[in-house]
Each structure stands twice: as structure tokens, then as C-alpha cells.
Steps between C-alpha positions, in 0.01 A plus 500: 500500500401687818139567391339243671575622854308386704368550882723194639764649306443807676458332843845372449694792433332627796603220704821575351475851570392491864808254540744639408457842647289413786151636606640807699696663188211382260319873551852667441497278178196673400536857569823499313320326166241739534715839522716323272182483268371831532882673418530333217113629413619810562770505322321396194292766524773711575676412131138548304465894668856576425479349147183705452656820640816440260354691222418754728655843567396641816771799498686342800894450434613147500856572591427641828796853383361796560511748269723724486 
């Protein structure tokens, strides 16, 4: 269904794009998909080092008492 995208596809969301939030907000558009892109990279790394470090007792307390 959307595997034959093409470049006048493309051209016309675009043309769509630039439209509908005009050529001065267009590099605010971007910026925001791009951080937007790396968080969410981040994050998944994020969730593989703290499943890896699950198993993992490094002595620290998790409860954040002190002992007593």
C-alpha cells in the first residue's frame, strides 16, 4: 500500500508541508523532528543499558534510606 512512494509523492507532501506551515517555521519544523529523533534514540538506548545493568549488583542502595 504505501510502498511505492514515490518522488512526486514526496514533492507533494512537501508542497503540502511548506503550505501549511509556511517557509519561515519550516526550519523550526525540523529542529523539533530532529531532537525529537535523537530523544527517542536515546531513550532506547537508555532502556537496553538499564536492562543490561538489571542483573547487576553494584552495592549502591536503591531505596535512597540510609542506614541506620
Amino acid at each position: 500500500m504505501f510502498g511505492s512512494i514515490g518522488v512526486p509523492e514526496l514533492l507533494l507532501i512537501l508542497l503540502i508541508v511548506l503550505i501549511i506551515f509556511g517557509a519561515g517555521k519550516l526550519p523550526q519544523v525540523g529542529r523539533g523532528l530532529g531532537e525529537g529523533i535523537r530523544n527517542f534514540k536515546k531513550g532506547l538506548k537508555g532502556d537496553e543499558e538499564d536492562a543490561k545493568g538489571a542483573g547487576r549488583d553494584d552495592g549502591k542502595n536503591d531505596q535512597g534510606s540510609q542506614p541506620g
